[in-house]
C-alpha positions as CSV (number, residue, x, y, z in Angstrom):
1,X,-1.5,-63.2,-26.7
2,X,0.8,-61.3,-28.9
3,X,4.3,-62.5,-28.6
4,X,6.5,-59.6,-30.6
5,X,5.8,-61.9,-33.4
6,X,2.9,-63.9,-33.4
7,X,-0.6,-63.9,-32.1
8,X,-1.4,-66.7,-29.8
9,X,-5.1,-68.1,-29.4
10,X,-6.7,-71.0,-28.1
11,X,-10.3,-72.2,-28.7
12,X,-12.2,-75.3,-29.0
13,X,-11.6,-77.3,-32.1
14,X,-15.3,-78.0,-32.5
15,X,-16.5,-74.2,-32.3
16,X,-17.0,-72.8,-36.1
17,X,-14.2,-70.4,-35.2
18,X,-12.1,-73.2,-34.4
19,X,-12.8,-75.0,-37.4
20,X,-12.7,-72.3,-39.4
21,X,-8.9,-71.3,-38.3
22,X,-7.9,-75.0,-38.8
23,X,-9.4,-75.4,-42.2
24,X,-8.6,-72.4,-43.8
25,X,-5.1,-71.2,-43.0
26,X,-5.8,-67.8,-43.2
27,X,-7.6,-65.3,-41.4
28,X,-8.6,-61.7,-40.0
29,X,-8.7,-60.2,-36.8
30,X,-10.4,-57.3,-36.0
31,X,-9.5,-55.5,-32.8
32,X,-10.5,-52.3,-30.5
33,X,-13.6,-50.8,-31.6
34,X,-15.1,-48.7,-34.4
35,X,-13.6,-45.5,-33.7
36,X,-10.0,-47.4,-32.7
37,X,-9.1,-50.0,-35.6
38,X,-7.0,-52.6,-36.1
39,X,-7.1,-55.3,-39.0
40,X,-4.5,-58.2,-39.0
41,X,-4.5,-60.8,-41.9
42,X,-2.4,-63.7,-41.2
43,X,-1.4,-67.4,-41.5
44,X,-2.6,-69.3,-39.3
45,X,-0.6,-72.6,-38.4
46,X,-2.3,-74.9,-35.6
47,X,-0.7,-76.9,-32.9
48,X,-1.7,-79.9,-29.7
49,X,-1.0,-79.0,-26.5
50,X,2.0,-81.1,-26.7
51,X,2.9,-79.2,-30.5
52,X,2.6,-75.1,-28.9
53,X,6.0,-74.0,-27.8
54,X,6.7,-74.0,-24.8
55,X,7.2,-69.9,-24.6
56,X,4.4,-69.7,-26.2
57,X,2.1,-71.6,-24.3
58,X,3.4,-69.8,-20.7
59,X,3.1,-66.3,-22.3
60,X,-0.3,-66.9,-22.9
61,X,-0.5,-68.0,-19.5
62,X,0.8,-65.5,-17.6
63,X,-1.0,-62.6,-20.1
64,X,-4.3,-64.5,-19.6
65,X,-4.3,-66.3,-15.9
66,X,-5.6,-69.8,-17.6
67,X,-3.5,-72.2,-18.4
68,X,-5.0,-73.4,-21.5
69,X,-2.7,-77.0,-21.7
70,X,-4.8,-77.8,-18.8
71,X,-8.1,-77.3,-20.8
72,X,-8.9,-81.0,-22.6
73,X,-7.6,-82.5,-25.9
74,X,-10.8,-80.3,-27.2
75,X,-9.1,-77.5,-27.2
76,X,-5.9,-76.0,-30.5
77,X,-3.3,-73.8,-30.2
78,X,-3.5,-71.0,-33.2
79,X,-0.5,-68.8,-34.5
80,X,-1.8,-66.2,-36.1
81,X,1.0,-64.8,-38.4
82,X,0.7,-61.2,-39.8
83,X,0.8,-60.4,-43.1
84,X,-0.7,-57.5,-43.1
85,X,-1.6,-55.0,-40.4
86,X,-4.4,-51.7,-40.4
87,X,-4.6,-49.0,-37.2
88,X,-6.6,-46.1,-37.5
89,X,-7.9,-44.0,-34.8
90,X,-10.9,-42.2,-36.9
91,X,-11.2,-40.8,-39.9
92,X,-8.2,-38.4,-40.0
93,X,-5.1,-41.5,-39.6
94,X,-7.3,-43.3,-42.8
95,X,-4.2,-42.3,-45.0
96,X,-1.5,-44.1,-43.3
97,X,-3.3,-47.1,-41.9
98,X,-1.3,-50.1,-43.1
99,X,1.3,-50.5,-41.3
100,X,2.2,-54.6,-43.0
101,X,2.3,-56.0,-46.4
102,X,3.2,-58.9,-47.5
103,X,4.9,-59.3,-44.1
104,X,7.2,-56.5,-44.5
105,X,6.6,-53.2,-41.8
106,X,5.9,-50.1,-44.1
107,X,8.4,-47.4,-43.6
108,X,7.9,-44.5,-41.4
């Protein structure tokens, strides 16, 4: 769930990619496909059910149809927050594909 902000996800603590989110701090998503890009780096920060905001946790809710506070003490909260951001749409957008660094939005 993307919040204007933040990226929102919720998995099982146990699974390596929860462990891996918790132990690490950082990561990268990769979304869309090979022709349609997009690479986020970002913090990640983890939270309880009882630790997610509240906005958070009903945005995710209403984007996803589950409510994942409902799912077992198994299962984190992840803010994923961007530090830096890549879109291309094949080879031809290559040039002006990062979009974040450092946090900052590029210009234009």
């Amino acid at each position: 769930f993307w919040d204007g902000a933040d990226v929102w996800l919720v998995t099982r603590l146990s699974n390596p990619t929860g462990r891996n989110l918790a132990a690490r701090g950082r990561t990268r998503l990769a979304l869309g496909d090979t022709r349609d890009v997009v690479l986020l780096d970002g913090e990640v920060t983890t939270y309880t059910h009882d630790e997610v905001p509240d906005a958070a946790a009903e945005g995710f809710r209403v984007k996803t149809g589950w409510n994942a506070r409902r799912a077992g003490p198994a299962y984190r909260w992840f803010r994923v927050r961007p530090t830096d951001l890549q879109a291309w749409h094949e080879e031809p957008e290559l040039p002006g594909r990062r979009l974040m660094t450092d946090g900052e939005w590029a210009d234009g």
